[in-house]
N, C-alpha and C positions, 0 to 999 in steps of 0.2 A: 648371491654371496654364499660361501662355505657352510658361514655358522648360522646353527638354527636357533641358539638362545642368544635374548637380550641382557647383555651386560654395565652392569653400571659401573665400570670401573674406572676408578681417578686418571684422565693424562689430561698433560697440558694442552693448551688448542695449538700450539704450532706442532702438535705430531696428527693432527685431524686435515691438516691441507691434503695430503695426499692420500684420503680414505674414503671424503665423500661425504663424509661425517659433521654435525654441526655440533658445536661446545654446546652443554647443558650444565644447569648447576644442581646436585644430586644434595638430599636432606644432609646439613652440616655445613653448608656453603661451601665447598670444594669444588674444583672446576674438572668438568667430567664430560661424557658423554652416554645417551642414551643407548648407542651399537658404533661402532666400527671395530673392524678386526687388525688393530693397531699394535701399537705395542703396549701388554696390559703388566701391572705391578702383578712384581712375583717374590718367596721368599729364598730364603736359605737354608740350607738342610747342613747338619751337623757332619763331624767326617765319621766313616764307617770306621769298625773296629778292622783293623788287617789278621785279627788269629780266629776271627770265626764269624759266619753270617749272624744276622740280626735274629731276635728274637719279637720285636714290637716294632710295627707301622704307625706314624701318628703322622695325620691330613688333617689339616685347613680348610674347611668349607667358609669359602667368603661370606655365599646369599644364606646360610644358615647359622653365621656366628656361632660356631662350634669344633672345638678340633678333636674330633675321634679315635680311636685304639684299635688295633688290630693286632692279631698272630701273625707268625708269618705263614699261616697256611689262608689270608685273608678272611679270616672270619673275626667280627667284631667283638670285641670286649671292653673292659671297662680298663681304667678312669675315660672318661666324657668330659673335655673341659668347655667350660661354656660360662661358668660366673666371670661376670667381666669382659667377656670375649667380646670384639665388636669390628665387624669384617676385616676378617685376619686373612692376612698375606704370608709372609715369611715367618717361619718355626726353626727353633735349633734345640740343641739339649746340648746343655754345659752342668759339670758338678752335680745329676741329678735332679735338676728343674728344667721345663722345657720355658724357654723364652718363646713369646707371641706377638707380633708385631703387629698390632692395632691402627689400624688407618687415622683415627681421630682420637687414640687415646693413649701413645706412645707405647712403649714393651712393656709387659708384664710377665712374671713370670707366676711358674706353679710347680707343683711338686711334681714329678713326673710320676711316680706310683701312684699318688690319690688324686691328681687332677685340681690338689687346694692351692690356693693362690697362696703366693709367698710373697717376699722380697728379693731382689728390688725389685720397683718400677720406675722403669728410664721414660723419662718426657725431657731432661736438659737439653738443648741443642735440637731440638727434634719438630718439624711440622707436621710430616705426612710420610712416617715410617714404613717402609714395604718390604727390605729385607734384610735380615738377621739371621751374623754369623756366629758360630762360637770357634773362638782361636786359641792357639798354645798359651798358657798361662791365665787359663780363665778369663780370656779376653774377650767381651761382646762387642761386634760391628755390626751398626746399624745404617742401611742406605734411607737416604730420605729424597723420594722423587720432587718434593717442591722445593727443597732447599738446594738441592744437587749434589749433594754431597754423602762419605760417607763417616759415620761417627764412631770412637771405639770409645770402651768404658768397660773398668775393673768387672772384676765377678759382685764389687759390691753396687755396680752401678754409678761409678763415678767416674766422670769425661775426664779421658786420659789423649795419648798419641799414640796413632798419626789421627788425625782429622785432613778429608780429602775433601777437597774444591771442585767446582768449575765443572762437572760432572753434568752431563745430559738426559735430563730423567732416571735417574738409578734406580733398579728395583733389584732383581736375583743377583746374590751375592753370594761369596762360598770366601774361605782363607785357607789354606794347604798348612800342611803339617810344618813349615818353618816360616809362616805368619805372612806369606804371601798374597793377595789381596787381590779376587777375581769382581768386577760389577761389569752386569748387563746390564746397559745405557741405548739409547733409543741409535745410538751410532754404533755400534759393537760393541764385545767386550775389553774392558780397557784392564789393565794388571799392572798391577803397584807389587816394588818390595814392600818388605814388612815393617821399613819407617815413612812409605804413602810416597815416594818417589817412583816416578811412572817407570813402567818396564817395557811392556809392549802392549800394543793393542790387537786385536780380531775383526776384523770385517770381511773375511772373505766367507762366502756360504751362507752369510746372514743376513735376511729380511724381516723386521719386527723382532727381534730378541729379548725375552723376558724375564731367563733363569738363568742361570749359571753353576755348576757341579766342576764337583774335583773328586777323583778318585785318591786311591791309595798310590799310586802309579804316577800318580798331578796327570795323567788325562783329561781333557778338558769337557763336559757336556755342555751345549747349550740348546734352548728351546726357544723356535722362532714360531710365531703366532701373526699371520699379517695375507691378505688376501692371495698370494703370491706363497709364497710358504707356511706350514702347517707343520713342523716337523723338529726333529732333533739332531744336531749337527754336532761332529764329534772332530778334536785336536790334539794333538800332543803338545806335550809339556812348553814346547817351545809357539806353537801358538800356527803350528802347518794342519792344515785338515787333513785327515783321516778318515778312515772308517771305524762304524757302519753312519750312515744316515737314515735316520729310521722314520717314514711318513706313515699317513693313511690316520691321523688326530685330526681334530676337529678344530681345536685350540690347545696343545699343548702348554702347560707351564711349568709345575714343579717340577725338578729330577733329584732323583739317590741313587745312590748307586753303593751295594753294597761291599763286602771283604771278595766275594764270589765270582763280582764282575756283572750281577745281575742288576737290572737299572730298571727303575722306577720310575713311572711318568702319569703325573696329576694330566688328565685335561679336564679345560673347565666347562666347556663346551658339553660333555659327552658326560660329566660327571662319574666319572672312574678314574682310577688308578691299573693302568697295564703294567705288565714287565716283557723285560728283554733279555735276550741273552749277550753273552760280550760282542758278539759278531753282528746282533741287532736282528734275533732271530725270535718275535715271540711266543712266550712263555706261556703258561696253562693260567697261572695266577693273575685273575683279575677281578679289583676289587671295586664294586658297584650298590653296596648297601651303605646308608647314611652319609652320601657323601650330595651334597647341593652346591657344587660350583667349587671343587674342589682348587687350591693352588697352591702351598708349600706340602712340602713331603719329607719326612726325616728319621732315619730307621736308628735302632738301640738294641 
């Protein structure tokens, strides 16, 4: 197989038939497995600003319960979040607190400068939270892969609309600058307008997809992890594939993608963060200290 490290990440067993894989139940009673290269929980990364590149990278390391800081010349700085942190998936930054989607402990958030926890913390509606958006109007969407669904809630944390159903393992999530609603679900990605009424879906080019990105442009990124693809597939607005497709990951998961055009890519496998260029040409910046199984990505 592809990947060299063992992952203990949450899926259901009806996405283990076709991997080889046998269900295991991982510390917390959640149904998981010990390895297969399936489709693994991923998060959500915030939208980029459109008048100028980022100045801070903040990653999710699942196996280290810690989400890190970075420049953007990839050298680490501080705030370090980690009180409370507990194998984090999807990250966003709304209003100045980064929101962190906790496998067994619902969203928390933190201040984004000092890394202190704040309020809220979203556990309503929620069993096994994997990614988290932040939308127009201070709106939080969180996917939850055992419920199936995806959840929104005020800036103060309070379950609002749309709430989405019927969903097939949802993990990477993203919402476009007019409240539009991307989830990567173990079947493609599915797109809702901005009151949870289905728009169109994504399947073609995708095997295992576990993130989902939006540019400034509504470009679409997604990242496929599955013994058969490894790689990051790219759509327009309207949901046609395009270029670039960018392989040669180990397990790809998170993506950003910033004001520049330059894109981001967590893998979990390889424990780095690469970049790209818009054409999918990469870049000098790659970020490979403190990161242990890295999976959301979200620039500021």
């Amino acid at each position: 197989m592809m990947h060299q490290r063992s992952l203990a990440a949450v899926l259901g067993t009806a996405l283990l038939a076709g991997c080889g894989g046998a269900a295991t139940t991982p510390a917390g009673g959640a149904p998981g497995q010990a390895f297969s290269p399936a489709v693994f929980p991923a998060g959500a990364t915030a939208r980029p600003n459109a008048a100028k590149p980022p100045k801070h990278i903040y990653v999710a390391s699942y196996d280290s319960n810690v989400v890190t800081t970075y420049d953007i010349g990839g050298t680490q700085i501080k705030p370090t979040f980690s009180s409370g942190v507990n194998n984090p998936h999807g990250i966003a930054l709304s209003g100045g607190k980064l929101f962190v989607a906790n496998s067994a402990g619902g969203v928390a958030a933190y201040k984004a400068g000092t890394g202190k926890p704040t309020t809220p913390t979203i556990t309503a509606g929620l069993n096994f939270p994997v990614g988290v958006a932040a939308g127009p109007g201070g709106k939080i969407y969180v996917s939850d892969f055992l419920n199936g669904t995806v959840t929104t809630y005020t800036s103060a944390g309070t379950q609002t609309t749309p709430t989405i159903t019927g969903l097939s393992h949802p993990q990477g999530l993203a919402v476009d600058s007019k409240g539009k609603i991307y989830v990567a679900e173990s079947t493609g990605v599915a797109v809702f307008a901005a009151d949870g009424s289905a728009d169109f879906t994504i399947t073609a080019g995708l095997d295992g997809p576990v993130w989902v990105a939006v540019d400034k442009n509504d470009k679409i990124y997604v990242s496929n992890c599955n013994q058969s693809a490894s790689n990051v597939t790219t759509y327009s607005a309207t949901g046609t594939q395009t270029s670039p497709t960018i392989s040669g990951f180990a397990c790809p998961t998170g993506i950003a993608v910033d004001a520049t055009g330059t894109i981001y890519v967590a893998d979990y496998n390889s424990s780095d963060v690469t970049t790209y260029s818009a054409d999918g040409t990469q870049q000098a910046l790659t970020i490979d200290t403190g990161l242990d199984g890295p999976w959301g990505v979200v620039l500021h």
